[in-house]
C-alpha positions in Angstrom: 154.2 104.1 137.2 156.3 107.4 138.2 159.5 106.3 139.3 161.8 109.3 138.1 165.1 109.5 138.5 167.4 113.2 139.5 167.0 113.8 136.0 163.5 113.6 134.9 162.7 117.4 134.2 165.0 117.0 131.2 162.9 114.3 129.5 160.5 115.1 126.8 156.8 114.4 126.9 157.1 110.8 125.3 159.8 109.7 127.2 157.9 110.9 130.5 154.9 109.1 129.4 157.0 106.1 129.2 158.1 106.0 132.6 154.5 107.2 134.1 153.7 103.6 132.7 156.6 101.3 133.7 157.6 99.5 136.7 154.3 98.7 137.9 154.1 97.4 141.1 153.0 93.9 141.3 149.3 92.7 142.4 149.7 89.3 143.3 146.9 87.5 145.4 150.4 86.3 147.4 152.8 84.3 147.7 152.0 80.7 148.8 154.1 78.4 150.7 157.3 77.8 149.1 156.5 74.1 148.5 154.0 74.9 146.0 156.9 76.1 144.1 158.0 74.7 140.8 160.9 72.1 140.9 163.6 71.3 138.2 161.9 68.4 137.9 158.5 69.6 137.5 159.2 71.2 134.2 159.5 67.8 132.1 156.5 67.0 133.8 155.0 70.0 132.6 155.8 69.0 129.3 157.8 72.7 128.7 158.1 73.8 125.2 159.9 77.0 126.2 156.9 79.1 124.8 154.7 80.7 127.4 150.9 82.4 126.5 149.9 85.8 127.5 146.4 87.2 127.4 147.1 90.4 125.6 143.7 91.0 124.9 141.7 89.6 128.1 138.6 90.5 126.8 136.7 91.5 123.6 133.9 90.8 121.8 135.9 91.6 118.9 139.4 90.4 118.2 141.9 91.9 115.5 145.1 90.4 114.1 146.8 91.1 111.4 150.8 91.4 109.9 153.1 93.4 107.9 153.7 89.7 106.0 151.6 86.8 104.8 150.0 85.3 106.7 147.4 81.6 107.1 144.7 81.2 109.8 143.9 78.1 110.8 140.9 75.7 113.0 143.5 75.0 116.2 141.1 72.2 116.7 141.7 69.9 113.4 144.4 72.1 112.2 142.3 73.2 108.6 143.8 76.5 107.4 140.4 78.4 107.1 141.9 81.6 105.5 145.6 83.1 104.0 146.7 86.8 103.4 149.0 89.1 102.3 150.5 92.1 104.7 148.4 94.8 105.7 145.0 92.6 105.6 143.3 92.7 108.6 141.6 89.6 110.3 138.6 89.9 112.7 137.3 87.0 115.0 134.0 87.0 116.6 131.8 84.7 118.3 128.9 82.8 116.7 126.5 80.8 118.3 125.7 77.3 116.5 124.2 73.9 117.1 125.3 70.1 117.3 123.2 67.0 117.4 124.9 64.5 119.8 123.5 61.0 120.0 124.3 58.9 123.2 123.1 55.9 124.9 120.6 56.3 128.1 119.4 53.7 130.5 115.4 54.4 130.4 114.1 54.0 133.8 111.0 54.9 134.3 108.2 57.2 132.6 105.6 58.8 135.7 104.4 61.9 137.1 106.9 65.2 136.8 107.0 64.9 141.0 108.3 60.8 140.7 111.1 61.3 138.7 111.9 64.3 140.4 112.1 62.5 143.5 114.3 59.2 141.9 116.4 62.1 139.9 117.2 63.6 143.1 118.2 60.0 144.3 120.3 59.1 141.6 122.2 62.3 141.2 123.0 61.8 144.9 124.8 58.3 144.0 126.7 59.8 140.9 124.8 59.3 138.4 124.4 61.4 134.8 120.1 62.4 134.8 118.3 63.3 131.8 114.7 63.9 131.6 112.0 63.8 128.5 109.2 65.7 128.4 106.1 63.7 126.1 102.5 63.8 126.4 101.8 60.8 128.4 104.6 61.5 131.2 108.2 62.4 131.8 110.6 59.9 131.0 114.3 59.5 133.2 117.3 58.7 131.7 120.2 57.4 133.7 124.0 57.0 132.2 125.4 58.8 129.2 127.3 56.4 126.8 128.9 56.8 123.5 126.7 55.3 120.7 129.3 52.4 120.6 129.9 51.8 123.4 130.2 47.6 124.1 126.8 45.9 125.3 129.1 44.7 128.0 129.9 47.8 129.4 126.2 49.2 129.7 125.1 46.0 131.0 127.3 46.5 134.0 126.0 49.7 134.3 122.3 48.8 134.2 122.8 45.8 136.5 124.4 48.5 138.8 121.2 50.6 138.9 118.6 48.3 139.5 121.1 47.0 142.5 120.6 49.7 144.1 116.6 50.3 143.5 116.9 52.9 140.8 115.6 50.8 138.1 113.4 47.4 137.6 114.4 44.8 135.3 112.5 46.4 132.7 114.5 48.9 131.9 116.3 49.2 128.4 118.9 51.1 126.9 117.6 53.9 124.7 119.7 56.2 121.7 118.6 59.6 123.1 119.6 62.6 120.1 119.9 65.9 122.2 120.6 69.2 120.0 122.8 71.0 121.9 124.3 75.6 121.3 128.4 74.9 120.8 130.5 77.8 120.1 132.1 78.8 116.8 134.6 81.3 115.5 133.2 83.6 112.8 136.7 84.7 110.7 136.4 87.7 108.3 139.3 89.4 106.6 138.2 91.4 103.7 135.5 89.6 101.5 136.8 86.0 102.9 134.8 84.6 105.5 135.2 81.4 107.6 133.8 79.1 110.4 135.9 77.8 112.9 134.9 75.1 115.8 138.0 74.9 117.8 140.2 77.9 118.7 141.6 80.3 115.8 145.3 80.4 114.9 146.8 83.0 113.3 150.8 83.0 112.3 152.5 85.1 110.2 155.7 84.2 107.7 158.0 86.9 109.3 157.1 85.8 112.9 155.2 88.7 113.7 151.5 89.4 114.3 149.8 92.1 115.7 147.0 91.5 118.5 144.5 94.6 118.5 146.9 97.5 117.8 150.5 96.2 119.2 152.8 94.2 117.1 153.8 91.1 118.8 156.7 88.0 118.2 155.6 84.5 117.8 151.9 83.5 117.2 148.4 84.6 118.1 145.4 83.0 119.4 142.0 83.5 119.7 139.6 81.8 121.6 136.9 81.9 124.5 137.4 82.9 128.3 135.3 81.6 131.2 133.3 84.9 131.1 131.8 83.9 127.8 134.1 86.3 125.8 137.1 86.4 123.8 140.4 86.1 124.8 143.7 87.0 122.0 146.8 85.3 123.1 150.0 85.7 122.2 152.2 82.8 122.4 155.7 83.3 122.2 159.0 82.0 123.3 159.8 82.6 126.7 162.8 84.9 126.2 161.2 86.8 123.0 158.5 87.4 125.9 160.9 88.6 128.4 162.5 91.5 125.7 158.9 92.8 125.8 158.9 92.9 129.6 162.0 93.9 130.9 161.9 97.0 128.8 158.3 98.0 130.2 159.4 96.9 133.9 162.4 98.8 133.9 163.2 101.3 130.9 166.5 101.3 130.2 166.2 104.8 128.2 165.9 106.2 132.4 167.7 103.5 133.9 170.7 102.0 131.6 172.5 100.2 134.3 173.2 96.8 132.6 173.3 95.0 135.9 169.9 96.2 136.9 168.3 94.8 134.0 169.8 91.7 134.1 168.6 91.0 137.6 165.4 92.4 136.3 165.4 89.7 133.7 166.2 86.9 135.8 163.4 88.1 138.6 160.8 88.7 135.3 161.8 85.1 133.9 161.6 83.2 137.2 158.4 84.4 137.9 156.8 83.6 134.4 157.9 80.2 134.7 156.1 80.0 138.0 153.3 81.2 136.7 152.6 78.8 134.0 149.3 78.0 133.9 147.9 80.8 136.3 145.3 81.8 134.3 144.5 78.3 132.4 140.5 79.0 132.6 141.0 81.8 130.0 143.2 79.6 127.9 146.6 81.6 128.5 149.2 82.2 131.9 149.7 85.4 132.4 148.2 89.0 131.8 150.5 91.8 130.1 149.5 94.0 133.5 150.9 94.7 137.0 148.4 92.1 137.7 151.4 89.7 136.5 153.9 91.5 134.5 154.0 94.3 132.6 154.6 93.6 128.7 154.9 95.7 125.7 155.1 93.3 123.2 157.5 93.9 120.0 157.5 98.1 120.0 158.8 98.0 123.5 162.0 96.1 122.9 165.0 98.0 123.2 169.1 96.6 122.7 170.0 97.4 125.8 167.4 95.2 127.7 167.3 92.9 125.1 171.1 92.7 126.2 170.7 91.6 129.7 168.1 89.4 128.5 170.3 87.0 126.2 173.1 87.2 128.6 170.9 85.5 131.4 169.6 83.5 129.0 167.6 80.6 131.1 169.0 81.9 134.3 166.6 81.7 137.1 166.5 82.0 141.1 165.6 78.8 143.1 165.4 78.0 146.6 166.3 74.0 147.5 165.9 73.2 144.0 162.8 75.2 143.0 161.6 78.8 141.1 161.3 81.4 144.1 158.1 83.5 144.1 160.2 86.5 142.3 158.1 89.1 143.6 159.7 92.9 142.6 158.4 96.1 143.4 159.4 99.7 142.6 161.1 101.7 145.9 160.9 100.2 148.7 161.5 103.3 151.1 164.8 102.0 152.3 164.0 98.4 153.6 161.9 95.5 152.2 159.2 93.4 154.0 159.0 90.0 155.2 156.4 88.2 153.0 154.2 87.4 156.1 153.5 90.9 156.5 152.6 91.8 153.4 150.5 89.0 152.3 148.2 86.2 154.3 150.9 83.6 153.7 153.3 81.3 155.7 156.8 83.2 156.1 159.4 82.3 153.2 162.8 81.9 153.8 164.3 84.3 150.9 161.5 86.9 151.2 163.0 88.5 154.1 163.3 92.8 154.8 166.6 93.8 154.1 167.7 97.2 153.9 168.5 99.0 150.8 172.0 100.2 151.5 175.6 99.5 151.6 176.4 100.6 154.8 175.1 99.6 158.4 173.1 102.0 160.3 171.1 101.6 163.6 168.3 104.2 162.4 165.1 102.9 161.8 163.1 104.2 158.4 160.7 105.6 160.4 163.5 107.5 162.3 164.3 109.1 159.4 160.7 110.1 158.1 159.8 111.4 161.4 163.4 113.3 161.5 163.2 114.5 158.0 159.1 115.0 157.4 160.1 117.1 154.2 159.6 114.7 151.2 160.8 117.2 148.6 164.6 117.1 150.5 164.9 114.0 151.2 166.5 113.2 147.5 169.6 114.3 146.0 172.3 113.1 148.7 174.5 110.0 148.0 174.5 108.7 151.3 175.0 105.0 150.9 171.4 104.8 150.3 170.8 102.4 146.7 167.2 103.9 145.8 167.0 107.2 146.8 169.1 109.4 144.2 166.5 107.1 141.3 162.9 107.4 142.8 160.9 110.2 143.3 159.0 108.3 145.9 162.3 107.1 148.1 160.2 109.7 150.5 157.0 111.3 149.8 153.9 113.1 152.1 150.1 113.8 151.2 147.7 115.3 153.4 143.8 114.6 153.2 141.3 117.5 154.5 138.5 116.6 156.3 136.1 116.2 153.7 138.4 113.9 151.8 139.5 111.9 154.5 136.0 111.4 155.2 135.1 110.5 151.2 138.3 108.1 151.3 136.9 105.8 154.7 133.5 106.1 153.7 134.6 104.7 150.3 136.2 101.5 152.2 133.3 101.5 154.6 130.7 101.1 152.3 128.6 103.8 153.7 128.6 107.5 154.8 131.3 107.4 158.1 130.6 111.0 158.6 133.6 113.1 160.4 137.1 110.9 161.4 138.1 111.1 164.2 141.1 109.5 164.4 143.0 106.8 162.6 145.2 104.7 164.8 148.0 102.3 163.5 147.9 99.7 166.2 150.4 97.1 164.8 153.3 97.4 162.6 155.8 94.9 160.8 159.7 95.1 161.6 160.0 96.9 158.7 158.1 99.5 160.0 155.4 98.7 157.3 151.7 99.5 159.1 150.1 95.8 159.8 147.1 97.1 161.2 144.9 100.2 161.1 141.6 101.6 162.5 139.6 104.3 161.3 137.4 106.4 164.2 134.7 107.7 162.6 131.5 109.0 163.9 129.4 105.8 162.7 132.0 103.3 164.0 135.1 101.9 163.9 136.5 100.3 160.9 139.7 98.4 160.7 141.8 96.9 157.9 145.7 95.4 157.9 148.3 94.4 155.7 149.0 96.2 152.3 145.2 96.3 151.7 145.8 99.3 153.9 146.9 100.5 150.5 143.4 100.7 149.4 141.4 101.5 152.0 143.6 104.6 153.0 143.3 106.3 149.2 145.0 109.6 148.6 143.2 111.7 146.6 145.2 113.0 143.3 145.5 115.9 141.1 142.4 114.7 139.0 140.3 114.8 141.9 140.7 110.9 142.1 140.9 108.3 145.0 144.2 106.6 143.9 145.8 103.8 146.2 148.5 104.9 148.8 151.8 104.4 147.7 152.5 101.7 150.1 152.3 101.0 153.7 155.6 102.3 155.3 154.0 105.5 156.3 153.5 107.9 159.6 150.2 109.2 159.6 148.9 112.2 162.3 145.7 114.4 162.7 146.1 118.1 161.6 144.2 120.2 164.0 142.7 123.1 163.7 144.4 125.4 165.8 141.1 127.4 166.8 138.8 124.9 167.2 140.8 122.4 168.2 139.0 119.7 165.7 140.6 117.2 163.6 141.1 119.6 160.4 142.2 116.6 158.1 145.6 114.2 158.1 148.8 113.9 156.9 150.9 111.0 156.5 155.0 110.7 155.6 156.3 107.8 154.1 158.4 105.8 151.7 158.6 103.6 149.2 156.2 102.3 146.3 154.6 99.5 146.1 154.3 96.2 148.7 158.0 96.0 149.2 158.7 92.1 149.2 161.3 90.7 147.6 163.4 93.1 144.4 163.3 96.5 144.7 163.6 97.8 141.2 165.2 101.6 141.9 167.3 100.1 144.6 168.6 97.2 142.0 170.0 100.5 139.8 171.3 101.9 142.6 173.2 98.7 143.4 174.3 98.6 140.2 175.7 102.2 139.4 177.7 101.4 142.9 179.5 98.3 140.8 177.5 95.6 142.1 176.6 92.6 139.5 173.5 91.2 138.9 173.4 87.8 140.7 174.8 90.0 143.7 172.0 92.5 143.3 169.1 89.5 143.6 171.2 87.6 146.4 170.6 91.2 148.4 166.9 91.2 147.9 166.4 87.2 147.9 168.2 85.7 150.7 169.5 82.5 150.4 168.8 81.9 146.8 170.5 79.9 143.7 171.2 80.8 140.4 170.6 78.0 137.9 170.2 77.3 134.4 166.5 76.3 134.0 166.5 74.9 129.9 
């Protein structure tokens, strides 16, 4: 995302490209209560292998891997290599359905009219019990239990003594092999004229430790297997601190930002919070997602020495609070202070997630002292003034303005239905920080309200492309324009600061910190109060 610093007109086209898609802000659902927080302890427990899996590919109906080097496939379920290649052969996994005949002892326990063993069903599922029904010409039979095929006598006559205690069965009935056909899911593997079936989840590894996922090269391993949706998922599963020179790169580029210090608090921040999130996303078979929705990572391509530098020399380093992992949220400019977590998110307030403000020196003015006093966003950035973040962000102070059409489309869009003109829109609470808590929207078919940093996405600007696009955060001044004739609401215009939700790192401000000398466990003590540094592995 754009976060350009004084000297961005001199970059070329790729290197602009490349920071239009770095330093994302974060999308977290929030941070929860800092018990909830890994401990040292916990990470034994969690039976840590110092590798960490990221959905590179979410979703697909079609995954591709492949390698510059050999490379063997294998069943992740029994281990069976299925297929082996040499470099440059492509692999390509899709789902196929299949069957399985599973045989299993039932408790037979009665055979009567659809409605009856609707009726017992009912009453048995309501004590617990596994129900099967069989459909034959004379009646429909009810099955209760679901035992292996070998399972003792012992054992299932417990069981059926248990049923007929409490009235579900009669002393007549009897234990019963049921077969039941059943769809599974297999892995269909083709690479060239080789084809191969796979039951459990495919491997893929490579003999110079790199594979490629879809169309980015990636260190370690890859994966494919099924999401919940019903899809495919490709994985890569790679050593935590191979992971980390993908991200820290894509988080914060160090070909526009090359302040050593500033990465390495980026790579502690980006380290902490993957071993947090361990097993976020364990429905879809991985943890995290290569997106703002988690972190931002570029796999292999994006490395680059200088990153990879402040990567190795935190090696393991992470922040905790009272012996655990802090919630290292980061965003990209906070606008000249950070927010408490509480007023950001719905969450309990967290001791190191406080607002600070993002410069050296004291200073009595409120932010929003100085957007009101200096409503001019395009000269409010070249002046050294103490301030960490404002000589590297183009958004350290920024305006839009909506018309009256567009302010219209924008709450109508939140709304859900046509709000006709605004009339107003009122901030009614803000944070300490200055960030708006809550907001109402007067419109001519009602009054809609909304709070916190969804205020972000209810209160869209509209950008060059024509497109609603989410506000650039909530530390913003927002008035009517009127129309000087008429006297009418003409549209809006709001001044503020900052990108993104504003807890915890700020990203610009940590290179700002860090051209002014500062190191990098000082830079994340600044943004996380009260924190550690310890050596997690």
């Amino acid at each position: 995302m754009n976060r350009l610093p004084n000297h961005w007109r001199m970059l070329s086209a790729a290197a602009l490209t490349l920071v239009l898609g770095a330093c994302a802000d974060r999308d977290p659902t929030g941070p929860s209560a800092d018990a909830g927080a890994p401990s040292f302890n916990e990470v034994s427990a969690q039976a840590f292998n110092g590798n960490i899996r990221i959905g590179v590919v979410p979703t697909a109906t079609t995954v591709t891997l492949g390698s510059a080097a050999g490379w063997t496939i294998t069943d992740k379920g029994n281990g069976a290599t299925l297929l082996s290649g040499v470099g440059g052969v492509q692999a390509t996994v899709t789902l196929q359905a299949g069957s399985v005949s599973v045989t299993r002892y039932r408790l037979q326990v009665m055979c009567g009219t659809a409605a009856a063993v609707n009726a017992k069903k009912a009453q048995a599922e309501a004590l617990g019990h596994a129900t099967m029904t069989e459909v034959i010409p004379a009646c429909t039979r009810l099955y209760l239990g679901d035992f292996a095929s070998n399972a003792a006598f012992g054992v299932r006559n417990t069981y059926r003594n248990q049923v007929i205690a409490q009235g579900l069965a009669a002393s007549d009935a009897f234990w019963k092999l049921v077969t039941t056909t059943t769809g599974i899911t297999q892995y269909k593997v083709t690479a060239g004229s080789q084809t191969a079936l796979s039951n459990g989840a495919v491997g893929f590894t490579s003999s110079d430790g790199l594979v490629t996922i879809g169309t980015a090269r990636y260190r370690g391993v890859a994966e494919v297997r099924r999401n919940s949706a019903g899809t495919l998922a490709g994985i890569n599963e790679v050593h935590i601190e191979d992971y980390l020179y993908g991200v820290v790169p894509r988080e914060l580029p160090p070909t526009v930002w090359p302040e050593l210090e500033a990465l390495k608090a980026q790579a502690v921040a980006a380290r902490t919070y993957a071993l947090s999130g361990l097993g976020k996303r364990a429905a879809d078979g991985y943890d995290l997602l290569p997106t703002t929705s988690d972190q931002v990572y570029g796999g292999y391509n994006a490395e680059h020495p200088l990153s990879t530098q402040a990567v190795d020399e935190t090696r393991a380093v992470v922040a905790t609070h009272e012996g655990k992992l802090i919630a290292a949220l980061f965003s990209s400019t906070s606008g000249g202070v950070t927010a408490n977590n509480e007023d950001v998110y719905n969450s309990a307030p967290i001791a190191y997630l406080r607002g600070v403000r993002d410069r050296q020196h004291g200073n009595s003015e409120h932010v929003l002292d100085e957007i009101r006093r200096s409503p001019n966003a395009n000269s409010l950035r070249g002046k050294k003034n103490g301030d960490f973040e404002s000589d590297w962000s183009r958004y350290h102070r920024w305006s839009f303005e909506w018309t009256a059409e567009e302010i219209s489309q924008v709450v109508s869009l939140y709304a859900g239905q046509d709000v006709g003109r605004v009339t107003a829109i009122n901030v009614l609470e803000r944070s300490n920080s200055g960030r708006v808590k809550t907001i109402e929207y007067v419109t001519e078919a009602g009054t809609f309200y909304d709070t916190k940093d969804h205020i972000r996405t209810s209160l869209k600007y509209i950008n060059a492309s024509g497109t609603p696009t989410s506000l650039l955060s909530t530390l913003f001044i927002i008035e009517p324009v009127i129309d000087r004739k008429t006297g009418e609401v003409a549209g809006f215009e709001a001044f503020g600061g900052g990108w993104g939700h504003g807890v915890g790192l700020c990203q610009t401000g940590a290179v700002g910190m860090a051209e002014k000398g500062a190191t990098y466990d000082e830079i994340l003590k600044h943004y996380y109060q009260g924190i550690d540094l310890a050596t997690w592995y």
